[in-house]
C-alpha positions as CSV (number, residue, x, y, z in Angstrom):
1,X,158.9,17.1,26.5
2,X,159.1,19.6,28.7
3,X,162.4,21.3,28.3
4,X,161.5,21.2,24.7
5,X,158.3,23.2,25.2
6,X,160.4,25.6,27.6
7,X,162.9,26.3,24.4
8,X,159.9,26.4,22.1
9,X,158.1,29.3,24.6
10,X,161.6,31.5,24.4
11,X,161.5,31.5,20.8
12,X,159.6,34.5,20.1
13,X,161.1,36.4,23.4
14,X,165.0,35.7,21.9
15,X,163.5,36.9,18.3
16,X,162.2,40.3,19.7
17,X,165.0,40.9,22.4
18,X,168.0,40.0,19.5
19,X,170.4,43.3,19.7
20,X,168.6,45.2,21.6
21,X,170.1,47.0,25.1
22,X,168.9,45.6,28.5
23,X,170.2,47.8,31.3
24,X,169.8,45.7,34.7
25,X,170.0,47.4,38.0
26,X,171.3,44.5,40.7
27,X,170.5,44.8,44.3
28,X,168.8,43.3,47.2
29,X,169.2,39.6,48.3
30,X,170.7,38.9,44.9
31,X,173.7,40.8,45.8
32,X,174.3,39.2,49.3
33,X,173.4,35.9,48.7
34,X,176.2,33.5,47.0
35,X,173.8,31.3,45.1
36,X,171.5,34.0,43.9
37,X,174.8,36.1,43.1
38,X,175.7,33.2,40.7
39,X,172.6,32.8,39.3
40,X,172.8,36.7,38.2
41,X,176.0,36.1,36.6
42,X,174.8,32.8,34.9
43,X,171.5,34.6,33.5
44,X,173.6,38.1,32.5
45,X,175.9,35.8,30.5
46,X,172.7,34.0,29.2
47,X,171.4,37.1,27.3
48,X,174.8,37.7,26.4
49,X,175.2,34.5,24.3
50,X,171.6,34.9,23.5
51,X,172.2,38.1,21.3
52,X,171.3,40.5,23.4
53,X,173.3,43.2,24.9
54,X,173.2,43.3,28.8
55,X,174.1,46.2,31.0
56,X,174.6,45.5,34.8
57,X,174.4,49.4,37.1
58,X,174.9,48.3,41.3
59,X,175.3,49.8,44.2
60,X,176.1,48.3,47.7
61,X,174.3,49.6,50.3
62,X,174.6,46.9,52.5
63,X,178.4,46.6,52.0
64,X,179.2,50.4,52.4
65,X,177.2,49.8,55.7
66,X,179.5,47.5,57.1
67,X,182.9,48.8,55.7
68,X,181.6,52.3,57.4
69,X,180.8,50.7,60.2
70,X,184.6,49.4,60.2
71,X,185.8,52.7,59.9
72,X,184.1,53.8,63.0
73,X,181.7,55.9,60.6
74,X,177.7,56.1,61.4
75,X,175.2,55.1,58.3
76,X,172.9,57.6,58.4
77,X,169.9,58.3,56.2
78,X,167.6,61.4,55.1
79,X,164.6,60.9,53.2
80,X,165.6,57.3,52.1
81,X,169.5,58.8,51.1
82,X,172.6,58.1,52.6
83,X,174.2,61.1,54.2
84,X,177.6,60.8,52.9
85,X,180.7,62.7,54.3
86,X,183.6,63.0,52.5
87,X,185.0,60.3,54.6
88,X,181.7,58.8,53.9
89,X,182.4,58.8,50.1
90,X,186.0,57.7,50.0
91,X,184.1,54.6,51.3
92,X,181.9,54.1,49.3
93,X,184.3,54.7,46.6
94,X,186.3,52.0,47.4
95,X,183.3,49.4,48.2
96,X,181.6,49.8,44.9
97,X,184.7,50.1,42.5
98,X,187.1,48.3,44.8
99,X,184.7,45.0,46.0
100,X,181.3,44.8,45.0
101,X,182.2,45.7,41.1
102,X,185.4,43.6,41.3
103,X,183.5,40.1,42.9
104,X,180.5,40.9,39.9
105,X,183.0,40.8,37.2
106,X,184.9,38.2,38.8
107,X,181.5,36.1,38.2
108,X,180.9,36.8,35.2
109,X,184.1,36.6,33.7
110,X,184.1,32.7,35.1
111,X,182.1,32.1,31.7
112,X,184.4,33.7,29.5
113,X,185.9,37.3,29.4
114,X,182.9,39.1,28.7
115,X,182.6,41.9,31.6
116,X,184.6,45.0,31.3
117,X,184.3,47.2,35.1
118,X,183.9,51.0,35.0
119,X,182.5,54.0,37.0
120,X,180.7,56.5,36.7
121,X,183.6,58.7,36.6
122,X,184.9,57.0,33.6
123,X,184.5,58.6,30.2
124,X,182.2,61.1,31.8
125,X,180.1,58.5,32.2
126,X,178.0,60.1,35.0
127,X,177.7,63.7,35.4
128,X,176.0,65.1,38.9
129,X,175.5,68.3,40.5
130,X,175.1,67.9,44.6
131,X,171.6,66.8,45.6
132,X,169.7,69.2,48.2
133,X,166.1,66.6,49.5
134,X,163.4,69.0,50.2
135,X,162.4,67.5,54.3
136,X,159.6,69.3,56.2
137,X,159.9,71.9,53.5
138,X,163.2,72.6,54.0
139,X,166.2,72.0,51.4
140,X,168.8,69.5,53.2
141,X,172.3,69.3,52.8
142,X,173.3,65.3,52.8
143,X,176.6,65.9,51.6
144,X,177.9,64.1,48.6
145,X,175.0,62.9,47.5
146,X,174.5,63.3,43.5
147,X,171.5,64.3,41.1
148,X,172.7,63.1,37.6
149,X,172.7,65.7,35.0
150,X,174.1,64.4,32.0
151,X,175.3,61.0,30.8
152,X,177.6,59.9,28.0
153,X,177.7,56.5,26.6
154,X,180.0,56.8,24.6
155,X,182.4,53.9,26.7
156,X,179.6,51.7,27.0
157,X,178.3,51.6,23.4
158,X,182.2,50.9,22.8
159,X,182.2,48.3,24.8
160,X,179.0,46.7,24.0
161,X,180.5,47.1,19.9
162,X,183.1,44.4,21.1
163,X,181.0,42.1,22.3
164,X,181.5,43.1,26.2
165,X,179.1,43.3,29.2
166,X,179.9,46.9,31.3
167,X,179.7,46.9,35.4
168,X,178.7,50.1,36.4
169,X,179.4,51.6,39.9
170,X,176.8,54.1,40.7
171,X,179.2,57.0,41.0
172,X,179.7,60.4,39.7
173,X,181.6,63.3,38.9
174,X,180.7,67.0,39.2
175,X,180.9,68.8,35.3
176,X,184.3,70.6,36.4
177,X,185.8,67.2,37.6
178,X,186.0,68.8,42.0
179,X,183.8,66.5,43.5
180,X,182.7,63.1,43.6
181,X,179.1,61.9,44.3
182,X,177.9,58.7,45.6
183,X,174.4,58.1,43.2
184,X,171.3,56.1,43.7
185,X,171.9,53.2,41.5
186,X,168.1,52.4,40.6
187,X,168.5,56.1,39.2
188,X,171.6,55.8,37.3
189,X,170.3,53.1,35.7
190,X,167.2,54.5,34.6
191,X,169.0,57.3,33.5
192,X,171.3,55.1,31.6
193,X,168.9,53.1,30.4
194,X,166.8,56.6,28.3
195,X,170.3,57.5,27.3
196,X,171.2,54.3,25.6
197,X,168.0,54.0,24.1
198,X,167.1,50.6,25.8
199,X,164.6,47.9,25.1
200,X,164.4,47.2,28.5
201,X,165.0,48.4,32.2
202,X,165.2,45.4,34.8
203,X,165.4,46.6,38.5
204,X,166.0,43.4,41.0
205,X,164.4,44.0,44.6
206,X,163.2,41.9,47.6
207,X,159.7,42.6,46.8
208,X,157.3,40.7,44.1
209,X,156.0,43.2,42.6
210,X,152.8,45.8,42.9
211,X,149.6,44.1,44.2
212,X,146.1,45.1,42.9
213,X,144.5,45.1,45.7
214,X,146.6,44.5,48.8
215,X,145.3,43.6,51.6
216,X,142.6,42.3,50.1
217,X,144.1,40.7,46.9
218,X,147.6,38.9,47.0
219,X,147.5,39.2,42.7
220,X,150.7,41.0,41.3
221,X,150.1,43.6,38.8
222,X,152.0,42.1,35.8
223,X,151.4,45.3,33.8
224,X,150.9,49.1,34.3
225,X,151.2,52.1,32.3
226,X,153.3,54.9,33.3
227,X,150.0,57.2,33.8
228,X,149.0,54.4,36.4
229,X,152.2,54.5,38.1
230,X,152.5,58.3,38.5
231,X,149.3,57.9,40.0
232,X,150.5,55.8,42.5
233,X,154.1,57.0,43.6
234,X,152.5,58.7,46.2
235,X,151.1,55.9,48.3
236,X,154.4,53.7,48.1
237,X,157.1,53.1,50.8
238,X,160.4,54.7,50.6
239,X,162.7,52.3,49.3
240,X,160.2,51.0,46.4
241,X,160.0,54.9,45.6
242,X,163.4,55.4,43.5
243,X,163.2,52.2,41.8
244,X,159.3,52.7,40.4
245,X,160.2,56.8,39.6
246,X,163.1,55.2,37.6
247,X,161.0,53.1,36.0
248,X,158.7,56.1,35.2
249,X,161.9,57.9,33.8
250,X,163.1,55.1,31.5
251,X,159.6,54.3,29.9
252,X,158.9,58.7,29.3
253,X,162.5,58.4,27.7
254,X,162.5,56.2,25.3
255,X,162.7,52.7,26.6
256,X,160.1,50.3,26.0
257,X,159.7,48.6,29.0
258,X,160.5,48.7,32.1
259,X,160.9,45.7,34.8
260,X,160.9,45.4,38.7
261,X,161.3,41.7,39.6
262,X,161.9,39.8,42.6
263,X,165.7,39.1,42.9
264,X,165.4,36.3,46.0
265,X,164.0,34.2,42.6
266,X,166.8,32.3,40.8
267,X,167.2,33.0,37.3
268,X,164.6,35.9,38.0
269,X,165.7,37.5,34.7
270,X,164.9,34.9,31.9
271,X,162.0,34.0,34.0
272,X,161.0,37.4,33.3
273,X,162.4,37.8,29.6
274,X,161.6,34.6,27.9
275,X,158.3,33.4,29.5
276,X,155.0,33.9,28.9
277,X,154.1,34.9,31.9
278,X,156.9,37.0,33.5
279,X,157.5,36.8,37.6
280,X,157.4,40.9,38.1
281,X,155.7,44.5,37.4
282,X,156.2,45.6,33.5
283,X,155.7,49.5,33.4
284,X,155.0,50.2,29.7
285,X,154.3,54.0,27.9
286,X,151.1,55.1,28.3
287,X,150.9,54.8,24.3
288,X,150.8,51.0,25.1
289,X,147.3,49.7,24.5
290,X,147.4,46.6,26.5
291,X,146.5,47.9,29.7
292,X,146.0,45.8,32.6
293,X,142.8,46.1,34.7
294,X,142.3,47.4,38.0
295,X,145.7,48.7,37.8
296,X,144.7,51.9,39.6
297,X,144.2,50.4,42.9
298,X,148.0,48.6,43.1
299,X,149.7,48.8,46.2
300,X,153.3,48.0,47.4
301,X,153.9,44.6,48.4
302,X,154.7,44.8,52.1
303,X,158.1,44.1,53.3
């Protein structure tokens, strides 16, 4: 039958995956989208019951764009960052702690009362010193902008003890507690991911992965090492930019693999965990010996 051989497939994927740490950065069309939103919640909840221990990190660019955009505030961007004011980041303050953290709870708490929300801020969670982007050769001021310098997880491991998923906003505090700084969340969670000592990074996107050949081939790369993806960070757009260098972070700290998978797919996740044959790019160490041909010649998958 075949939902019997579907159960039979996951059975080595739920033996290696039992009690380890999956740290899953949500964004794109998951986020927006109603049914895909509750198909995030239904598969986080999934690897909850299924013995893992499942991290979610967001952000909410496309919300903070339209609450500024209330507030009579432009959305501007410098080498792919948001510029953010400080009237800027009381915005984004409120949109990722206030709505986008409190609907993804909300979800996943419909299955029992598994998710627990925090920041950043919390615990010292986050630490970040102001981010200067080098443009034209020039540092740049974008205002409150973080680069994350330290992380504790000690609230997280706490919570994942008890049995609890954590929602982290991407937000951060400066070491001497005077400023607050909005954070790329495809970096907070590959930052969080090394210091928790994952199994796994997952980062959701709009995009199916890296092609081997693009134009020329429409084949995703379903595995590269992190050699062969520092080799390529060069020749890829903007936004794919800070989720495949967070991907190069986690795997050269510690985590054993790291995902980017198309997040318009329902159930994208266990697709990705407990198959055979996975629906996104795996970046592995470069230790890893099952390389994947013809990797060197990936490109982006073109939006």
């Amino acid at each position: 039958m075949p939902k019997a051989q579907t159960l039979i497939e996951a059975l080595p994927w739920l033996t290696r995956h039992h009690g380890k740490t999956v740290v899953i950065k949500f964004g794109g069309n998951a986020m927006v989208d109603d049914d895909l939103k509750a198909a995030f919640a239904q598969d986080v909840v999934f690897l909850r019951h299924a013995g893992l221990r499942p991290v979610v990190v967001h952000g909410g660019g496309p919300q903070i764009s339209a609450q500024l955009d209330r507030h009579g505030l432009v959305s501007e961007f410098r080498a792919g960052l948001r510029v953010t004011t400080p009237e800027a980041m009381d915005v984004v303050r409120m949109v990722l702690a206030g709505q986008v953290q409190r609907e993804l709870v909300g979800l996943l708490n419909q299955h029992g009362p598994l998710a627990v929300g925090l920041t950043g801020e919390d615990a010292h969670t986050l630490s970040a010193t102001r981010h200067r982007p080098r443009i034209e050769g020039e540092l740049v001021d974008i205002g409150r902008v973080g680069e994350i310098t330290a992380t504790d997880t000690g609230a997280i491991e706490a919570l994942l003890a008890d049995g609890r998923i954590p929602v982290v906003s991407s937000i951060a505090r400066s070491a001497d507690d005077a400023h607050v700084y909005n954070v790329n969340a495809d970096t907070a969670a590959a930052a969080l991911a090394a210091a928790l000592g994952a199994e796994t990074l997952m980062v959701l996107t709009d995009v199916e992965g890296l092609y081997e050949d693009w134009p020329h081939s429409d084949d995703v790369i379903s595995r590269l090492t992190a050699a062969e993806l520092e080799t390529l960070l060069p020749s890829l757009a903007s936004g794919m930019v800070p989720k495949m260098e967070g991907c190069l972070h986690a795997v050269r700290n510690g985590v054993r693999t790291a995902r980017v998978i198309d997040g318009r797919v329902p159930h994208s996740i266990l697709l990705e965990i407990f198959t055979d044959e996975g629906i996104g790019t795996m970046v592995v160490p470069d230790d890893d010996r099952r390389r994947t041909p013809a990797a060197s010649t990936a490109q982006e998958v073109p939006v």
